[in-house]
Every structure is written in structure tokens, then in C-alpha cells.
N, C-alpha and C positions, 0 to 999 in steps of 0.2 A: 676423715679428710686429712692430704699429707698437704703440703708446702712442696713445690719441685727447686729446683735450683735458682731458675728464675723470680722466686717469691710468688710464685702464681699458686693457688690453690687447683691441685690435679682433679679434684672431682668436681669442681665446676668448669675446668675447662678441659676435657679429656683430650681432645685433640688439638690441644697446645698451641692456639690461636695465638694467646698473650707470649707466649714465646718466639711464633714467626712475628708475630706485629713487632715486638720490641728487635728481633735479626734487621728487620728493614728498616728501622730508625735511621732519621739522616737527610740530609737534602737528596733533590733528585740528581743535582749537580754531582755527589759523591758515588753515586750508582751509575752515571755516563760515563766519570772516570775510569771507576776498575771494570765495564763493560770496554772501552777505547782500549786501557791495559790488558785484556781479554785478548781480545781480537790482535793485538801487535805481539803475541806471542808466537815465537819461530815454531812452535809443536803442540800441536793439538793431540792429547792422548783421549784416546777414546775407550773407556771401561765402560760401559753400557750402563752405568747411575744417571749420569746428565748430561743431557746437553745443550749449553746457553746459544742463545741467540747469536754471541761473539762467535761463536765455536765456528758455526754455520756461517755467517759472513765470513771468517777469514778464511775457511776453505773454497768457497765458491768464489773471493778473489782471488784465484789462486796464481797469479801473475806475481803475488807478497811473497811467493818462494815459501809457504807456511807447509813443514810435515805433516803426516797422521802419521800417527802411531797409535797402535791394538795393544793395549796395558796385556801383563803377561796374564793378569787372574781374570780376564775374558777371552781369551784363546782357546780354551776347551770348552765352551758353550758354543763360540763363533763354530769349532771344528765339529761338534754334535749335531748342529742346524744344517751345515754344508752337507755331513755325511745322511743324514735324514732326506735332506731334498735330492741328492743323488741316489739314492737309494729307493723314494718312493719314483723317480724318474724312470729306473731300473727297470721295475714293478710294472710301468704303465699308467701308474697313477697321476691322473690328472690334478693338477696344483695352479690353482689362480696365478696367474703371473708368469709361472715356471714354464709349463706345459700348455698355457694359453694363452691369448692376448691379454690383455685387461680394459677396464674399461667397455668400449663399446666394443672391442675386436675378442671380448673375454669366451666368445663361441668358438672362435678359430683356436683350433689344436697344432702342436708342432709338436717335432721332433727335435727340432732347433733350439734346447733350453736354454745353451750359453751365449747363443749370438742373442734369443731374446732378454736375458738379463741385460749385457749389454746395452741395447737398443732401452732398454728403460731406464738404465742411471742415465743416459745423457738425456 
């Protein structure tokens, strides 16, 4: 049995319980704040690890003038997926969402993939 940094012993807590428990140590008052701090941030970068709740309310008021920005070390994953779905689109290949409705229209096929992506983020 080792000791982690924390003082926790690793082999009785492998998945580092006592280290997220002690992260969130604090009032909830302190967790409102740097969530409100969150969210009044003029640029939202989006690397595809997290994304807090802040993140998502400040962008959908988006009246707060708030950026996005695609961090640069997820831009060739972003660019791999786009060229994947264009490519099976190419093909004929039917793709949930892309190539069909979704939900209950998920039978209906188009040719129409980029009006239907559109039509889903709003």
C-alpha cells in the first residue's frame, strides 16, 4: 500500500474518492461564486475535456456578447469527425441525425445533411 499526495492510502481508495471529496471541500456559497465567475467570462474555449454548466448558460445567453473558441489541440479531432461524416455522407451512408431525421422523423432520409444539422442546433 502506497500513500498518494493527498495522504489517502491508493489501495483502499483506487478511484480517488478522498481526493475528489477533499477538491470539493467548501461552502456551497464558494462553488456559486467561481460557477457566477464562470459564466461572466467574455470566452468560453472549448477543448472537448469539460464542460461546466457555466459554460452552457453563458453561451446560450448569448445577448452577454460571450465568444467560443475551439482550443487549437482539438481542431484535428473536430477536423477528423467533420471529414468522417462528409465522407460517409459521400458513400450514401445513412448516419442518425446526419442523413436522417432524428427522434421520431429518424426514418426520414435526406440528401439535405447541412440544412438538417442546422435545423438541429437551433
Amino acid at each position: 500500500m502506497s500513500v498518494n499526495n493527498n495522504g489517502y492510502i491508493s489501495a483502499n481508495d483506487p478511484l480517488n474518492w478522498g481526493a475528489a471529496a477533499e477538491a470539493m471541500a467548501g461552502s456551497h456559497l464558494d462553488e456559486v461564486k467561481r460557477m457566477v465567475e464562470e459564466y461572466r467570462r467574455p470566452v468560453v474555449k472549448l477543448g472537448g475535456e469539460t464542460l461546466t454548466i457555466s459554460q452552457v448558460a453563458a453561451i446560450a445567453a448569448h445577448d452577454q456578447g460571450v465568444k467560443v473558441e475551439l482550443a487549437e489541440s482539438s481542431r484535428a479531432g473536430v477536423k477528423a469527425s467533420s471529414d468522417w461524416v462528409m465522407e460517409s455522407m459521400d458513400k450514401g451512408t445513412d448516419s442518425y441525425g446526419v442523413t436522417t431525421g432524428f427522434g421520431a422523423t429518424s426514418h426520414r432520409r435526406t440528401k439535405q445533411g447541412g440544412a438538417l444539422q442546422k435545423e438541429l442546433i437551433r
